[in-house]
C-alpha positions in Angstrom: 173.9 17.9 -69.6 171.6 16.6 -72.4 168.4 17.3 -73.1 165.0 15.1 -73.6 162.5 15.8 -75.9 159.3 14.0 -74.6 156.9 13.4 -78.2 153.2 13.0 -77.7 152.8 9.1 -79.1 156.5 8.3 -76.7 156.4 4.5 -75.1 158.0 5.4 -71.6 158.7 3.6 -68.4 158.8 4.9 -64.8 161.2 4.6 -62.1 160.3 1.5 -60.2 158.0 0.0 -62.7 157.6 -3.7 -62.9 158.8 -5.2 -65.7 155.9 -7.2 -66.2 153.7 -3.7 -66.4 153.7 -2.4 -70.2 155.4 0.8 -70.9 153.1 3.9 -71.0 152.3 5.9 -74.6 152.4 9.8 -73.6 149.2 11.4 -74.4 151.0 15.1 -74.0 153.2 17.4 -71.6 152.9 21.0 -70.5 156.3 22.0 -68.4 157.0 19.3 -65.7 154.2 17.1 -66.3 153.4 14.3 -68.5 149.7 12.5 -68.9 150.1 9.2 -70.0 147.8 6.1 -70.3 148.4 2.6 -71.3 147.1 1.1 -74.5 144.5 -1.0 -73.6 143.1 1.8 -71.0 139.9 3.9 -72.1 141.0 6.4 -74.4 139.9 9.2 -71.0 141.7 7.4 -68.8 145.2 9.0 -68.3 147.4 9.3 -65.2 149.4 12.7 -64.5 153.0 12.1 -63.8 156.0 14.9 -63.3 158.6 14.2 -65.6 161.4 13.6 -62.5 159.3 10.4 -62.4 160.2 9.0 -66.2 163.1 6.2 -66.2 165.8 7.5 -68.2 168.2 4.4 -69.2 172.0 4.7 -68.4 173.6 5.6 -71.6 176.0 3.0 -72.3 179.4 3.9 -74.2 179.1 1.1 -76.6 175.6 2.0 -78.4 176.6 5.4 -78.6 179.7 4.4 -80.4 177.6 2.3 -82.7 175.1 5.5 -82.9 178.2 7.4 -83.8 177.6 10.5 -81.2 173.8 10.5 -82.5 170.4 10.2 -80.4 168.1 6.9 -80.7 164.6 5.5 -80.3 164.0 4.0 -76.7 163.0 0.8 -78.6 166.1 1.2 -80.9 168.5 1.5 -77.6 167.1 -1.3 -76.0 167.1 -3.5 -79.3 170.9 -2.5 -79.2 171.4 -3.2 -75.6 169.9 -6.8 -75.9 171.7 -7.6 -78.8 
């Protein structure tokens, strides 16, 4: 099963977020949780999440053909997935 690296500075998106709501910039993670904020919240204000509840996209066959076997950006993978 692969592995996900979570970067402080990450845009991410959550399971069942509206796709009007912007994705969330992770401020850092210790183990199973993540403390994220959006970017036009106080730079204090952060929400605690545990990592089960980050949206990880389907992987789809094609763009990782066209990635040849390597790992991409979020924004890169959806760039590739609208195009």
């Amino acid at each position: 099963m692969p592995s996900m690296t979570i970067r402080p500075g990450s845009h991410i998106r959550l399971k069942g977020q509206s796709q009007y709501v912007p994705d969330f910039l992770v401020v850092r993670c210790e183990g199973d949780q993540c403390w994220v904020r959006q970017q036009t919240w106080n730079l204090d204000a952060q929400l605690q999440i545990g990592v089960t509840q980050i949206a990880i996209p389907d992987v789809d066959p094609a763009i990782m053909a066209q990635a040849r076997g390597k790992i991409v950006s979020l924004n890169e993978y959806r760039m590739r997935r609208k195009g």
